[in-house]
C-alpha positions as a Markdown table, in Angstrom:
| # | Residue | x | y | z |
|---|---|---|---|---|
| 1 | Unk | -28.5 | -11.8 | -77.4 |
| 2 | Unk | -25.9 | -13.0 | -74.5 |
| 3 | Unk | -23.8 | -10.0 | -72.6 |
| 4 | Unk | -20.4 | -9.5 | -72.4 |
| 5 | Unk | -18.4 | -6.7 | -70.9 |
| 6 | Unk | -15.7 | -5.1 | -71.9 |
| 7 | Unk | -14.0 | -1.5 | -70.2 |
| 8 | Unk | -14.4 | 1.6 | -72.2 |
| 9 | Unk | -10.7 | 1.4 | -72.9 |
| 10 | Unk | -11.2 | -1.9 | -75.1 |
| 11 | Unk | -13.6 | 0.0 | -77.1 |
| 12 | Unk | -12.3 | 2.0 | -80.2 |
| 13 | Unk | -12.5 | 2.6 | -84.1 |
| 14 | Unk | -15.6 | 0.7 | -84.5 |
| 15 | Unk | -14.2 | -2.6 | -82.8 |
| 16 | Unk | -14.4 | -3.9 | -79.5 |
| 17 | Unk | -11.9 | -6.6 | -77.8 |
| 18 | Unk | -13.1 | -9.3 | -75.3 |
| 19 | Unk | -10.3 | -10.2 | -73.4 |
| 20 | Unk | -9.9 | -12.0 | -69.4 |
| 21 | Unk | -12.6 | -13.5 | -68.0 |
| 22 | Unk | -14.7 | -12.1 | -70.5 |
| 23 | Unk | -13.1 | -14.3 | -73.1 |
| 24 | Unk | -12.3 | -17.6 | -71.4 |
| 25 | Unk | -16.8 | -16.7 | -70.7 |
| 26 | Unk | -17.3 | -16.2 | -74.3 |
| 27 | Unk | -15.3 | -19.1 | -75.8 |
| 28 | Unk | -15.3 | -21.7 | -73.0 |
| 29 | Unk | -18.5 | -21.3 | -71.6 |
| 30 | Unk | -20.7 | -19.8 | -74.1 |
| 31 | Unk | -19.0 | -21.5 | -77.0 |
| 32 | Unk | -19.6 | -18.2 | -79.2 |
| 33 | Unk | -17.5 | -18.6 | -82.9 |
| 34 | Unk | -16.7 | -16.4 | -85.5 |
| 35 | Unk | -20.2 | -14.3 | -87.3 |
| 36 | Unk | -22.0 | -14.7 | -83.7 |
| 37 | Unk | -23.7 | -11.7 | -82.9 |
| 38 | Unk | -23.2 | -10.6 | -78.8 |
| 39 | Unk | -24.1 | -7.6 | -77.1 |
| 40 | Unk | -21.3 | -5.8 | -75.4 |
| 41 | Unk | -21.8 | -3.3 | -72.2 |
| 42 | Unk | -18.9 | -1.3 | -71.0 |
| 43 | Unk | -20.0 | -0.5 | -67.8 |
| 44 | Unk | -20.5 | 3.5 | -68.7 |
| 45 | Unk | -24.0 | 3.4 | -69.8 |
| 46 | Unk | -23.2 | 1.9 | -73.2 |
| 47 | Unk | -23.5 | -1.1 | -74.8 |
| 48 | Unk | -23.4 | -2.7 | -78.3 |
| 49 | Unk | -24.5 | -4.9 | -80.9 |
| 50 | Unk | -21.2 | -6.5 | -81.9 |
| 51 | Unk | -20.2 | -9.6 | -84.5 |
| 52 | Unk | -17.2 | -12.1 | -83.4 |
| 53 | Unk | -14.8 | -11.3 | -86.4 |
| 54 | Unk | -11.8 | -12.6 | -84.8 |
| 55 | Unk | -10.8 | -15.2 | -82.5 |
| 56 | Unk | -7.2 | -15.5 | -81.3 |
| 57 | Unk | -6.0 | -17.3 | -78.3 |
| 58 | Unk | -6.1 | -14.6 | -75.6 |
| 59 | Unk | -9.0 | -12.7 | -77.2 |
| 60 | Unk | -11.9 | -12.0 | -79.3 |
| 61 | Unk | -12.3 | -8.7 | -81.7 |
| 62 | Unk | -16.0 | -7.9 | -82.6 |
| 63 | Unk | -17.5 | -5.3 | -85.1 |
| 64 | Unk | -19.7 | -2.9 | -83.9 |
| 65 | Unk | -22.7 | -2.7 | -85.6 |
| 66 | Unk | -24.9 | -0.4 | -83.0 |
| 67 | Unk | -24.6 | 1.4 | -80.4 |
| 68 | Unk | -27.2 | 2.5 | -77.7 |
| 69 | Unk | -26.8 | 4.7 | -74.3 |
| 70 | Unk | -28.1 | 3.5 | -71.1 |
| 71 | Unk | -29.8 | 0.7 | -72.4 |
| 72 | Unk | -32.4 | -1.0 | -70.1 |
| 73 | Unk | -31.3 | 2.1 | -67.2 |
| 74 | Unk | -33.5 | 4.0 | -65.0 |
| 75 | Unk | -34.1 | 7.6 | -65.1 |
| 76 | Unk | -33.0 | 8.0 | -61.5 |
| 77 | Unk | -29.9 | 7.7 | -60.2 |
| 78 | Unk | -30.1 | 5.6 | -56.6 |
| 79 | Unk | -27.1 | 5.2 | -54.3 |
| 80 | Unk | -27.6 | 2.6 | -51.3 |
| 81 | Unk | -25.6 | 3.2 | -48.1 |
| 82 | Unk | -26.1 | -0.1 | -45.7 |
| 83 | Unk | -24.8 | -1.2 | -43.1 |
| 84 | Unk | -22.5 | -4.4 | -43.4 |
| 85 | Unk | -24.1 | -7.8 | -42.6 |
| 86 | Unk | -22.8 | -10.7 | -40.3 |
| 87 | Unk | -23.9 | -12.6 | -42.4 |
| 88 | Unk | -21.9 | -12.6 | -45.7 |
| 89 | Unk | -23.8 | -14.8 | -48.1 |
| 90 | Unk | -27.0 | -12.3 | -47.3 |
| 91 | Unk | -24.5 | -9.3 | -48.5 |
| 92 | Unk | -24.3 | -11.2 | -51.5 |
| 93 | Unk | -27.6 | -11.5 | -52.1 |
| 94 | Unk | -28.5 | -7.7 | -51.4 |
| 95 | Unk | -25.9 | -6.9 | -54.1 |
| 96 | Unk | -26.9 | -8.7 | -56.6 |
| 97 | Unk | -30.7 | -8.1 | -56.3 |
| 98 | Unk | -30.2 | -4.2 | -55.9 |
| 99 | Unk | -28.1 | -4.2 | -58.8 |
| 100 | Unk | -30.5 | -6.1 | -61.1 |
| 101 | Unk | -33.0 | -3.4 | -60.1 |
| 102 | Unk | -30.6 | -0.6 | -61.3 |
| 103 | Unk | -28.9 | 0.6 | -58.4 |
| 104 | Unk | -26.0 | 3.1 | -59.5 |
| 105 | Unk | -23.9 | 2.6 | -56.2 |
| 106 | Unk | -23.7 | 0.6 | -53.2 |
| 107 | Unk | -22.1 | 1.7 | -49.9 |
| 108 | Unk | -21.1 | -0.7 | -47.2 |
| 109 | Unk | -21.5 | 1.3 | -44.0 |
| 110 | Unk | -20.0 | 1.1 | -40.3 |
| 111 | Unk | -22.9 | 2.2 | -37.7 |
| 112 | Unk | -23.2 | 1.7 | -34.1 |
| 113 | Unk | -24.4 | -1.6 | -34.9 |
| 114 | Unk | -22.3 | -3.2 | -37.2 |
| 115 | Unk | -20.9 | -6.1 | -36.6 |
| 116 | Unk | -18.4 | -7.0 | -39.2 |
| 117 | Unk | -15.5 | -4.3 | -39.6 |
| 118 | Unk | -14.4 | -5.4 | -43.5 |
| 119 | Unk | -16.3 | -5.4 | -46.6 |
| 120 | Unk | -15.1 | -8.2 | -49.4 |
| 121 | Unk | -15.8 | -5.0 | -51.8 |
| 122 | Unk | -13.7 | -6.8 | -55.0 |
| 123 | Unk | -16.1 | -9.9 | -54.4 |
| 124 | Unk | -19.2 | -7.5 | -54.3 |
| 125 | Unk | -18.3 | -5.8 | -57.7 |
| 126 | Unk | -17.4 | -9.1 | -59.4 |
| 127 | Unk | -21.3 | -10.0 | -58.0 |
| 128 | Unk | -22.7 | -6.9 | -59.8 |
| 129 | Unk | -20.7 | -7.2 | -62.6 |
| 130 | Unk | -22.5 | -10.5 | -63.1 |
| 131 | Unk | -25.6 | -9.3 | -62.3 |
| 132 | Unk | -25.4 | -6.1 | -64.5 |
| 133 | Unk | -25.1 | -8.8 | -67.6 |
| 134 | Unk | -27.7 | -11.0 | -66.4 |
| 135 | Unk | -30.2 | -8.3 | -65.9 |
| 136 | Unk | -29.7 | -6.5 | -69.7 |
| 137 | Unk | -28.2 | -3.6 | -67.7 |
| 138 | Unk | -25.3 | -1.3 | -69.7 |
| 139 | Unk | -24.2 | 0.6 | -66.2 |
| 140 | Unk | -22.2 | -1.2 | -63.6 |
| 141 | Unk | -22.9 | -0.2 | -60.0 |
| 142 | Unk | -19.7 | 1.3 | -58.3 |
| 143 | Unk | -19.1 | -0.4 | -54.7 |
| 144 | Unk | -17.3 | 1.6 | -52.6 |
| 145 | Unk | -14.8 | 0.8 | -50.2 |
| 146 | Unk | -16.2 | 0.8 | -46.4 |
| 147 | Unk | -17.1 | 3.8 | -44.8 |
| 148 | Unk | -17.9 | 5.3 | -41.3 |
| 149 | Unk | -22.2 | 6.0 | -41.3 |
| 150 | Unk | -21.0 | 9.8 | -40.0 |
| 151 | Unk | -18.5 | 10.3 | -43.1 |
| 152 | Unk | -20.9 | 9.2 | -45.5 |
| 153 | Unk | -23.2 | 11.9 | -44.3 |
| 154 | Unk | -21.2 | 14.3 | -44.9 |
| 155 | Unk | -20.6 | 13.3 | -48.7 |
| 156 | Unk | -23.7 | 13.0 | -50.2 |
| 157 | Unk | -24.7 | 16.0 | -52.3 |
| 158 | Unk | -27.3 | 18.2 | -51.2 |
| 159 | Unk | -28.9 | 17.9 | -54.5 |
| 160 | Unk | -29.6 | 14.5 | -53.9 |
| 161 | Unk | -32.9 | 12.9 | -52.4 |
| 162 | Unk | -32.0 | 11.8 | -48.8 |
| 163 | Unk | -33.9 | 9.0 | -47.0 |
| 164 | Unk | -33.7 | 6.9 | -44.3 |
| 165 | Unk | -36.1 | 3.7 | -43.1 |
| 166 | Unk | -36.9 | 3.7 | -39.6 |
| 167 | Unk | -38.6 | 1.3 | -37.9 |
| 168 | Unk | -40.1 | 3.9 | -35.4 |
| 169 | Unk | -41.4 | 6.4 | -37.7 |
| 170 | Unk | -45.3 | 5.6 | -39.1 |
| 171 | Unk | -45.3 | 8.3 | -41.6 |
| 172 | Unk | -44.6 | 9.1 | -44.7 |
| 173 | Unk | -44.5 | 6.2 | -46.7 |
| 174 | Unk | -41.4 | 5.8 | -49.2 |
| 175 | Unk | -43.8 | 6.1 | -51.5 |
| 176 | Unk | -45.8 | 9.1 | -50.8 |
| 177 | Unk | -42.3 | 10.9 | -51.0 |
| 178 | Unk | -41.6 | 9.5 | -54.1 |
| 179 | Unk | -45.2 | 10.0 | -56.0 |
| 180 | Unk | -46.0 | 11.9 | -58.7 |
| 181 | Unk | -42.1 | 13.4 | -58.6 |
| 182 | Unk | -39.1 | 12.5 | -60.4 |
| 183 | Unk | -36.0 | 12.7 | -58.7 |
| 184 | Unk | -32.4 | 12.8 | -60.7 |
| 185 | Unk | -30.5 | 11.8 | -57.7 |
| 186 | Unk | -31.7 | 9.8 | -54.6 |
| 187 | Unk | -29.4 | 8.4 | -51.3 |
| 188 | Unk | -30.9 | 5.7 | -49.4 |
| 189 | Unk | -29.2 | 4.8 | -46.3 |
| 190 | Unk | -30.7 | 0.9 | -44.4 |
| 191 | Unk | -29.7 | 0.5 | -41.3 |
| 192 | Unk | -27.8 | -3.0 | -39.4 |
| 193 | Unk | -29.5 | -6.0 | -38.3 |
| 194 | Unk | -30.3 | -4.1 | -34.8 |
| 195 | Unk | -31.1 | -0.6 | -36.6 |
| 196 | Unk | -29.9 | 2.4 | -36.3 |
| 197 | Unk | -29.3 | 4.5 | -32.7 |
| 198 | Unk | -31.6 | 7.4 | -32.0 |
| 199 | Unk | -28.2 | 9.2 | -32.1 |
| 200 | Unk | -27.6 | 8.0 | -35.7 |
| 201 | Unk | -30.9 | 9.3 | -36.8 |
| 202 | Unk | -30.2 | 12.3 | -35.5 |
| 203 | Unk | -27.3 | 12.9 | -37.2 |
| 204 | Unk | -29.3 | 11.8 | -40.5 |
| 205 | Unk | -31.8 | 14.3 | -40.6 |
| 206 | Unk | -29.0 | 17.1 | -39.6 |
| 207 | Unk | -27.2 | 16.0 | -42.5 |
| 208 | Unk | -30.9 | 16.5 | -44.6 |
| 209 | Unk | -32.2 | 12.8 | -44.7 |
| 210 | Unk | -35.6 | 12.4 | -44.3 |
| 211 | Unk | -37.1 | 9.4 | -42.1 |
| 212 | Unk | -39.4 | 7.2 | -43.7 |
| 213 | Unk | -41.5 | 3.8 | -43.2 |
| 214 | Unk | -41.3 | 0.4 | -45.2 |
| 215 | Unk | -44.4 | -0.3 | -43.4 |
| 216 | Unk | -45.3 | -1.9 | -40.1 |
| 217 | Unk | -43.2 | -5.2 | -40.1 |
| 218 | Unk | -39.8 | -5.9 | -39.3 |
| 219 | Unk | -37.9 | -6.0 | -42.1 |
| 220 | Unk | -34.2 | -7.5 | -42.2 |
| 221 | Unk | -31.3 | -5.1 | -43.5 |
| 222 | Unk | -31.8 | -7.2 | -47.0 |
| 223 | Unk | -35.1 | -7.6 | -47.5 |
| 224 | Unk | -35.4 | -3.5 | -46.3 |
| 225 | Unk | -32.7 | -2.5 | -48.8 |
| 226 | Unk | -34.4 | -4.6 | -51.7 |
| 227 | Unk | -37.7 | -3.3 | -51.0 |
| 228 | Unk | -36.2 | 0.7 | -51.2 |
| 229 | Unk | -34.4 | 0.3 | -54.2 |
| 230 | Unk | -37.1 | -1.1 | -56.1 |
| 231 | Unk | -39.7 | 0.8 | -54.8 |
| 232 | Unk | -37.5 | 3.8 | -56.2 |
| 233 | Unk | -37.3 | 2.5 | -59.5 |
| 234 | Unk | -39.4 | 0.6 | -60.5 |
């Protein structure tokens, strides 16, 4: 079936209403009609086998007829904090690619290094939003507003699995951290295109994050943040 979101608040008394975007997608592009069967995702970790019983001009009103909870989601919840690219169009791509792989939250982080000083953050969620529906997922990655590498630090739980890639260290492996353990809650933090300061690795493992190896190449801020996410969940 094609997905289509809709926010929790459109959902209620067995019926769900498409309305927006959603609905000029639905009608305009997908050409759905009346007794098409859709599934619906809100976003929350749900997401529902729905029938079109109503088309009006502004929206579409859908029958629920199932309903399952964190459909097609990982186990582990991962939040990625990286550093902001000069390159937009490669921000992009990291956004849409760690969402498809089920990241729960994305970060854009100010370091030493950074470059750019804004994030287009509506533009990113509007990337995962798509992504999410492309990719079967029910659970739409939050993406935060910018924030300073020290302050985001400071915020992650301690509950949470902490890493951080570094080009410097040779061991452990990601993976040997992650095998033969589950982990409810892991923070990943990738640094900028000229990697993070001694000074900023410092603070890291004060703060509790643990340095790690991708392996022995040089990896771009991209292809290192698409290589962590999925090695933690897939």
């Amino acid at each position: 079936m094609d997905y289509f979101y809709a926010p929790p608040n459109n959902v209620s008394s067995g019926f769900i209403t498409i309305d927006g975007d959603e609905f000029a997608h639905l009608t305009h592009v997908m050409r759905k009609n009346v007794g098409d069967t859709i599934c619906v995702v809100d976003g929350t970790g749900n997401a529902y086998d729905a029938r079109i019983e109503e088309i009006t001009r502004r929206s579409a009103r859908c029958n629920i007829l199932q309903h399952h909870r964190r459909l097609h989601e990982p186990d582990s919840e991962v939040t990625l904090g990286v550093a902001l690219l000069k390159n937009g169009s490669k921000f992009d791509f990291l956004v849409e690619k760690c969402t498809e792989l089920g990241v729960s939250a994305i970060v854009p982080l100010l370091t030493e290094r950074t470059i750019p000083q804004h994030a287009r953050t509506d533009r990113y969620q509007k990337l995962a939003l798509a992504a999410m529906k492309q990719s079967a997922r029910c659970v739409l990655p939050k993406i935060h507003n910018v924030e300073h590498f020290t302050a985001f630090l400071s915020s992650v739980p301690q509950s949470s699995l902490k890493l951080i890639p570094h080009e410097q260290v040779r061991t452990p492996t990601l993976t040997d951290v992650l095998r033969g353990r589950e982990f409810q809650s892991i923070v990943v933090c990738i640094g900028p295109e000229g990697g993070f300061s001694d000074e900023e690795i410092d603070q890291a493992q004060a703060a509790g994050f643990r340095p790690v190896t991708l392996g022995t190449r040089r990896l771009r801020t991209e292809t290192a943040a698409i290589i962590a996410v999925a090695l933690c969940l897939l």
